[in-house]
C-alpha positions as CSV (number, residue, x, y, z in Angstrom):
1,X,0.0,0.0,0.0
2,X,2.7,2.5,1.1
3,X,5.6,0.4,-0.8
4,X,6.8,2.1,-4.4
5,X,4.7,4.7,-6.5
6,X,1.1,5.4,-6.0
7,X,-1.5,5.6,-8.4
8,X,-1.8,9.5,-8.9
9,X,-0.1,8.8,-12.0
10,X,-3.4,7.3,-13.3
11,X,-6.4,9.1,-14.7
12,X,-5.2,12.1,-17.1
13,X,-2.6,9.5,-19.3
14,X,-5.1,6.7,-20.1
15,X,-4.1,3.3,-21.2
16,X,0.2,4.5,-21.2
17,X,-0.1,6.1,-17.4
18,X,-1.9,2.8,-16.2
19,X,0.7,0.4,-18.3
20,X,3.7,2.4,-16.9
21,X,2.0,2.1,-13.7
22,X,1.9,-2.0,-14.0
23,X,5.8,-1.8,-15.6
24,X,7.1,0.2,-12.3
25,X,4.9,-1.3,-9.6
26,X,4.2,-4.3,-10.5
27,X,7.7,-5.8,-12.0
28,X,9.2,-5.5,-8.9
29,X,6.8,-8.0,-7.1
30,X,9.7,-10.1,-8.7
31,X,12.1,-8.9,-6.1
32,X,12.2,-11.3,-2.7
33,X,13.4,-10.2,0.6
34,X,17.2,-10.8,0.7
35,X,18.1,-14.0,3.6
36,X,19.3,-12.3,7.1
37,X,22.1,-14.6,8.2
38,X,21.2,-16.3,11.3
39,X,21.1,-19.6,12.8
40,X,17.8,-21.0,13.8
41,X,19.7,-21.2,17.0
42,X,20.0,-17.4,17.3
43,X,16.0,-17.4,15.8
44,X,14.7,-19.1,18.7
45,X,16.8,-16.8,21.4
46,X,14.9,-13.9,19.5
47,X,11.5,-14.8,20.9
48,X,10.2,-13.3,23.4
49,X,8.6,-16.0,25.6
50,X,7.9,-14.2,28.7
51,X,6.4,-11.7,26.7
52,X,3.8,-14.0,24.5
53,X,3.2,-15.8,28.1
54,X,2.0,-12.6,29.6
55,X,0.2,-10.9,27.2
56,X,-1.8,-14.8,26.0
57,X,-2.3,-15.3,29.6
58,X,-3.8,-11.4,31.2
59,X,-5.8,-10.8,27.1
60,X,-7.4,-14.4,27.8
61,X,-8.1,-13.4,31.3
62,X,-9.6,-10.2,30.5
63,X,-11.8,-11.4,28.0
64,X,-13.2,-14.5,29.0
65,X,-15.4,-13.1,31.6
66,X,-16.6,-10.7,29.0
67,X,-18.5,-14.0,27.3
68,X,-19.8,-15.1,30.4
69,X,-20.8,-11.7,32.5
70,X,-24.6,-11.5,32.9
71,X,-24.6,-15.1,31.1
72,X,-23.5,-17.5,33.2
73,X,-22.3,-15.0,35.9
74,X,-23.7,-11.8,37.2
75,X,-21.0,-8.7,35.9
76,X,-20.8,-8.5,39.9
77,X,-19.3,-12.0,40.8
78,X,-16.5,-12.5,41.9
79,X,-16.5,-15.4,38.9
80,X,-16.3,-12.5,36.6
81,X,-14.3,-9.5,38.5
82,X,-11.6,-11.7,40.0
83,X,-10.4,-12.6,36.6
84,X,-11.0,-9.4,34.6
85,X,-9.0,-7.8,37.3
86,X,-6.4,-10.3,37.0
87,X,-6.6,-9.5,33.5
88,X,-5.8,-6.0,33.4
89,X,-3.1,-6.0,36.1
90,X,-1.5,-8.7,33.8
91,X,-1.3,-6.2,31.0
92,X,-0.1,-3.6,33.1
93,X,2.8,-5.6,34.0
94,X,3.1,-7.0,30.4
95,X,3.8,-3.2,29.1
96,X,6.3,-2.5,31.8
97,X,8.2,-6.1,31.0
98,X,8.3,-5.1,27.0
99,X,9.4,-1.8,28.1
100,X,12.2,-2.1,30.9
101,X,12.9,-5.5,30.6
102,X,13.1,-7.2,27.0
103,X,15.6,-7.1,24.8
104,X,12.7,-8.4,21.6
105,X,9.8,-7.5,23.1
106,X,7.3,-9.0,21.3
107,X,5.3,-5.4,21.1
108,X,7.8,-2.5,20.8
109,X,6.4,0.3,23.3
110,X,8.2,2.2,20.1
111,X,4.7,1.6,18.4
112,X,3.2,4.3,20.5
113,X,5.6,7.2,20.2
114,X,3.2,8.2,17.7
115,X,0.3,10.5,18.6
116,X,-1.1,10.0,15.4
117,X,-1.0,6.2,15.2
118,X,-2.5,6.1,19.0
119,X,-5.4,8.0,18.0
120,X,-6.0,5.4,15.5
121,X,-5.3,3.0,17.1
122,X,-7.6,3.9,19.8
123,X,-10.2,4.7,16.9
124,X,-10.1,1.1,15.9
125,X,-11.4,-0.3,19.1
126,X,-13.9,2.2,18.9
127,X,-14.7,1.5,15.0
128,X,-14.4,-2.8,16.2
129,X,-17.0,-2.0,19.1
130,X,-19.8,-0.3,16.8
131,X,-19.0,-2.8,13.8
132,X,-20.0,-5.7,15.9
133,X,-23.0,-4.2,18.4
134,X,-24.6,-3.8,14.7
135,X,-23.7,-7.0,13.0
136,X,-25.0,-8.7,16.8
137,X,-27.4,-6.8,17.8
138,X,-29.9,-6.0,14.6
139,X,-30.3,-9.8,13.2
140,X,-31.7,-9.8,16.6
141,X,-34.1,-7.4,16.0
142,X,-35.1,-8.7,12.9
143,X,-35.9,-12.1,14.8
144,X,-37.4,-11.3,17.6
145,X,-39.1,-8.1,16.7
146,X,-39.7,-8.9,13.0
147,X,-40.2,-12.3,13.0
148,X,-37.9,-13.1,10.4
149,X,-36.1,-16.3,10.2
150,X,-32.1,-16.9,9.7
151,X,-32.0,-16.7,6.2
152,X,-34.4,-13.8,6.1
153,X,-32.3,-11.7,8.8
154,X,-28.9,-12.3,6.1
155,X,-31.1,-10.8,3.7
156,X,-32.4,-8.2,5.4
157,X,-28.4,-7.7,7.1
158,X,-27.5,-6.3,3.2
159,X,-28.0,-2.5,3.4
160,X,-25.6,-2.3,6.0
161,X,-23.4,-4.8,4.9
162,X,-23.5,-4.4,0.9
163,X,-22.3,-0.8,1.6
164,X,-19.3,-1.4,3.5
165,X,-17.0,-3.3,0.5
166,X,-18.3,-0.3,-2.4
167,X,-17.5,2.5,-0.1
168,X,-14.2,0.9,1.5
169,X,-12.4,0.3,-2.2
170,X,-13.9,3.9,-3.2
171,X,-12.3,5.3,-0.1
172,X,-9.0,3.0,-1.3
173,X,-8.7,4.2,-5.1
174,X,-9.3,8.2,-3.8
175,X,-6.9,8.1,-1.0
176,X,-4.3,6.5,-3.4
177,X,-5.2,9.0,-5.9
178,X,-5.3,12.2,-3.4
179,X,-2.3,10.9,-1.5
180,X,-4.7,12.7,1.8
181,X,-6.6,9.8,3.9
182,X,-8.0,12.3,6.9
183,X,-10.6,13.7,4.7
184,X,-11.8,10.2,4.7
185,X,-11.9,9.7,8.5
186,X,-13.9,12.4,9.2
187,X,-16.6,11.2,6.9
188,X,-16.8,8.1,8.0
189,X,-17.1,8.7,11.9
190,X,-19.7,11.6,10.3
191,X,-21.5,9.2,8.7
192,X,-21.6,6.5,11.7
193,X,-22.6,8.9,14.3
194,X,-25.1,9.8,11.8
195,X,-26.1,5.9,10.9
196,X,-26.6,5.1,14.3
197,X,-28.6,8.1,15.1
198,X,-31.1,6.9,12.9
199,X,-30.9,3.5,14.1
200,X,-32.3,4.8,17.1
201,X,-35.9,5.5,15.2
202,X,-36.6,2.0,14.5
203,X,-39.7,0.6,16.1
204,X,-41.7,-2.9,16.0
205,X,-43.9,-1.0,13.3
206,X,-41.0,0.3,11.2
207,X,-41.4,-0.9,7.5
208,X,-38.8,-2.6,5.3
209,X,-38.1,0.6,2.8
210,X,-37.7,2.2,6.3
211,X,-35.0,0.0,7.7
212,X,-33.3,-0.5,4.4
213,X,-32.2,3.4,4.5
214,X,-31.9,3.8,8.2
215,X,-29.3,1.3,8.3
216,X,-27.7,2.2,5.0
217,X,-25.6,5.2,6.4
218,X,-23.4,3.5,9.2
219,X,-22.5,0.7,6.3
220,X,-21.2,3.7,4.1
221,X,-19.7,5.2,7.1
222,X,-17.6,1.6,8.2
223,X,-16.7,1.4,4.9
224,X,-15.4,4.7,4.8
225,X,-13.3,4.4,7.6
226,X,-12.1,0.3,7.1
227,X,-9.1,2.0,4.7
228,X,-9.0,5.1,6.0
229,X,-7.8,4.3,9.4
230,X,-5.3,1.3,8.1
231,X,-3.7,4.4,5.9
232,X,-3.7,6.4,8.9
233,X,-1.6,3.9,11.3
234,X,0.6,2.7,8.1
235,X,1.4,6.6,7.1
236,X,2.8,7.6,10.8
237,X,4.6,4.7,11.3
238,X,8.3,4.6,10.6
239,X,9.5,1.5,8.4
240,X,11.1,-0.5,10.8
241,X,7.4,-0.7,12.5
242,X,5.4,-0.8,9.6
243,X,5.2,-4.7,9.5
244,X,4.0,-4.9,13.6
245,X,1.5,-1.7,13.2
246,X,-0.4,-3.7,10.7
247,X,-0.6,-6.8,12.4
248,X,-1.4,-4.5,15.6
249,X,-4.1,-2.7,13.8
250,X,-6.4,-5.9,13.0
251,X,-5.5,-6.8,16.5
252,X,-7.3,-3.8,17.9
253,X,-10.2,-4.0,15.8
254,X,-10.5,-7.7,16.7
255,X,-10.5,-6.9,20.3
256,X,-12.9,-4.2,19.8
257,X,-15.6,-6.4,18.6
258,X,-14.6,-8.7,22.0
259,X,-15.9,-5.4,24.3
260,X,-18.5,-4.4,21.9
261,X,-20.4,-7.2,22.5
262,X,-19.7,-7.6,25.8
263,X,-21.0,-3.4,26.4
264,X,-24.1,-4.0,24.1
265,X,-25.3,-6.9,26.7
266,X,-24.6,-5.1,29.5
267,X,-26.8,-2.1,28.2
268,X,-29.2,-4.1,26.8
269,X,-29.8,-6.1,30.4
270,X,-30.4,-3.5,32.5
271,X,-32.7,-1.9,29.9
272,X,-34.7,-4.8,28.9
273,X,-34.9,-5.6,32.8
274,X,-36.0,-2.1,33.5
275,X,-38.6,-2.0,30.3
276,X,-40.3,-5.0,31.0
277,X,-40.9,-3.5,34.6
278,X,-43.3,-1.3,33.4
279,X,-45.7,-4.4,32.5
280,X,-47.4,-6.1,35.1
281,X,-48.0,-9.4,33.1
282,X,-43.9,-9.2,32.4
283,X,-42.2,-7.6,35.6
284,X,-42.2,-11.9,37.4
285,X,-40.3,-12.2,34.0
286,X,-38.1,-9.2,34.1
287,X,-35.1,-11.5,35.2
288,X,-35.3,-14.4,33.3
289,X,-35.9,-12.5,30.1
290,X,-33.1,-9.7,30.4
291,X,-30.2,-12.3,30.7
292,X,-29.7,-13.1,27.5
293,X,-30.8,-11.2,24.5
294,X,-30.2,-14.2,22.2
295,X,-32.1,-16.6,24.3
296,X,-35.2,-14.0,24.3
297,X,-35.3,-14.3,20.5
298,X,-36.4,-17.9,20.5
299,X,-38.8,-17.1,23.8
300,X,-40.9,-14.3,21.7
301,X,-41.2,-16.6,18.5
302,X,-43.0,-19.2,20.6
303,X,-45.2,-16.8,22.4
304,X,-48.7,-16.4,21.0
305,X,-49.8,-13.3,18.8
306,X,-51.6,-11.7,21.8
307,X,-50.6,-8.2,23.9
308,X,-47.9,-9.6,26.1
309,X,-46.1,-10.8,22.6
310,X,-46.4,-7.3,21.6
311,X,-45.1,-5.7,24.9
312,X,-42.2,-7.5,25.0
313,X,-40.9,-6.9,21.3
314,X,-41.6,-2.8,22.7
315,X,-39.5,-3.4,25.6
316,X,-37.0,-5.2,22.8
317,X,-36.5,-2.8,20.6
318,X,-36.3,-0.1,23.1
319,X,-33.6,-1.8,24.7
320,X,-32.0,-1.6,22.0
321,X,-32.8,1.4,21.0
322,X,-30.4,3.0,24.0
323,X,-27.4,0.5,22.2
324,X,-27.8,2.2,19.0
325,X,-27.4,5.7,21.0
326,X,-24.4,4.4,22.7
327,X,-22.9,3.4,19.5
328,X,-23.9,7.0,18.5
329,X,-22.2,8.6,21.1
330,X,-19.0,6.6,20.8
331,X,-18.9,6.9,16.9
332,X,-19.2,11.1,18.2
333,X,-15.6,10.7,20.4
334,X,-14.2,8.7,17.5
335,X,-14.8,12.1,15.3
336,X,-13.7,14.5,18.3
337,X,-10.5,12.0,18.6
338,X,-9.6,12.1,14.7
339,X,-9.2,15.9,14.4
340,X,-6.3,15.1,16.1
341,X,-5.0,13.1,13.7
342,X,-2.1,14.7,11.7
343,X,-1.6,14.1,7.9
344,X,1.5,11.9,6.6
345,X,2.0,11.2,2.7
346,X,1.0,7.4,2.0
347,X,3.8,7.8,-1.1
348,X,6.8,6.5,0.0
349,X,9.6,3.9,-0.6
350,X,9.8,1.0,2.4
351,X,13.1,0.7,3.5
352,X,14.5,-2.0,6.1
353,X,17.6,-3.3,6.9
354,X,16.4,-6.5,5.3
355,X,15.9,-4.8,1.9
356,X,14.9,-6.5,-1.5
357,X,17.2,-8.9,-3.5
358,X,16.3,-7.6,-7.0
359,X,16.2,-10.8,-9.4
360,X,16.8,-10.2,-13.5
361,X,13.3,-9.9,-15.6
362,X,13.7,-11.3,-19.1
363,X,13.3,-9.0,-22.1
364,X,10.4,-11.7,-22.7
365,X,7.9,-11.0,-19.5
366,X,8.7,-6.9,-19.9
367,X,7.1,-7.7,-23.4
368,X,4.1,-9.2,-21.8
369,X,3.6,-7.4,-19.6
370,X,3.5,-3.9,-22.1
371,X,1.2,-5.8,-24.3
């Protein structure tokens, strides 16, 4: 992405810009990294071991009681606090090791010298969280509230989902065109906030040309901000980083979907408990149904078509309605955190210490490939 020239060359020159585009970029795909000598001796001292113990152990312990809080244990038992606890001291002490202590730590703290790359990195969770409240929490809706099956709720999944690829390879070719990347941050959180704001108008009653557009503006916005941040943490990272801020970037997203889940339950509990309060025939239920919004799905398609039915799917969809304004106000801070996100130029040469072993290219395959 970063590596060789970009494609501002193409557009005024036609068929020749785009063919000396595929000569100078693609050709040197050719080119291998050239052998660093070592032993595989020397390669195993290189790994830190301490260091993937640590961080395995505290990430697995912080995020395994995110799966079972308010499932199989209340978020205030000490089943779940004990190890989320252990969890984060865990990390603690894993930053300090790969700081003061590791020769190869296994995540440079060099990673986050970077304002810029830890306000996107930081965006990512945030961007990981909202992704995945959506892609859990709406086929959800469209079961219990809806009373569509599997298949149906895919279906009905597509105007949020269908947007994202379009908009993310748009968002792709103009950032590689325009060289600038922030432009494309702040639409997308602009466009989230905004998606999710108008998630929050959907009700049991809502029709399907109604929810087909409401949800249609976070999938532009995600897609919109898929590229845009992975430019962002690529362009401020020096090159002897590059290769770890990518694999760190996923990683974040990854683990944003983890808490975003884990949030959207918690929200929707103590709002579904609180909703179904307000009906006497439901309040004796208020416990068993708020546990698990998964669960409640199958309870609702069993229930007969009568008023109780109907009161529940309310209580549903305004439980969830308060998720979608969470997501709102998060996609918000994401846009307050980006203007502090300075601009780097995505056109430059990657240099390493390893460097390319350039390999002869017959007279033959520079013939083909002009052709």
């Amino acid at each position: 992405m970063l590596v060789g020239r970009s494609l501002q060359g193409v557009g005024g020159g036609g068929i020749t810009a785009l063919t000396n585009v595929i000569v100078t970029d693609l050709v040197p795909l050719r080119e291998r990294g050239k052998p660093v000598p070592t032993t595989f001796i020397e390669k195993l001292r290189q790994i830190d071991y301490a260091g993937i113990i640590l961080f395995t152990g505290s990430l697995s312990s912080f995020l395994i009681p995110l799966t079972w809080g308010g499932v199989s244990y209340d978020w205030d038992s000490w089943h779940t606090l004990v190890p989320l606890l252990i969890g984060v001291i865990g990390l603690v002490l894993f930053v300090l090791y790969e700081h003061y202590v590791t020769k190869v730590p296994v995540i440079p703290t060099s990673l986050f010298s970077n304002r810029t790359a830890n306000i996107t990195f930081l965006e990512t969770v945030l961007q990981g969280l909202v992704l995945w409240c959506q892609l859990y929490y709406l086929p959800l809706y469209y079961e219990a509230v809806k009373g569509y099956s599997p298949i149906i709720t895919g279906v009905a999944l597509f105007p949020g989902t269908f947007t994202v690829a379009p908009f993310a390879i748009l968002t792709g070719a103009l950032v590689t065109y325009t060289g600038h990347y922030r432009w494309a941050i702040w639409l997308g959180w602009t466009l989230s906030t905004l998606g999710n704001g108008l998630l929050c108008y959907i009700k049991p009653s809502t029709t399907v040309p109604a929810w087909v557009f409401l949800t249609m503006v976070s999938g532009m916005g995600l897609g919109f901000l898929f590229p845009s941040l992975a430019y962002s943490v690529q362009a401020s990272m020096d090159d002897d980083n590059l290769a770890m801020a990518s694999a760190l970037f996923s990683f974040f997203r990854t683990l944003g979907q983890a808490i975003g889940v884990a949030i959207g339950g918690v929200v929707f509990q103590n709002l579904m408990h609180k909703n179904l309060l307000k009906y006497a025939a439901l309040a004796s239920k208020a416990d068993a149904y708020s546990q698990d919004a998964a669960e409640l799905v199958q309870v609702i398609k069993y229930m007969p078509d009568d008023e109780v039915k109907a009161n529940v799917q309310v209580a549903y969809t305004d439980s969830l309605r308060i998720v979608w304004a969470m997501c709102c106000g998060i996609c918000g801070l994401g846009l307050f955190l980006s203007l502090w996100t300075k601009g780097y130029s995505v056109n430059r040469l990657l240099r390493t210490p390893q460097g390319l072993e350039a390999r002869p290219v017959a007279e033959d395959d520079k013939q083909n490939v002009h052709s």
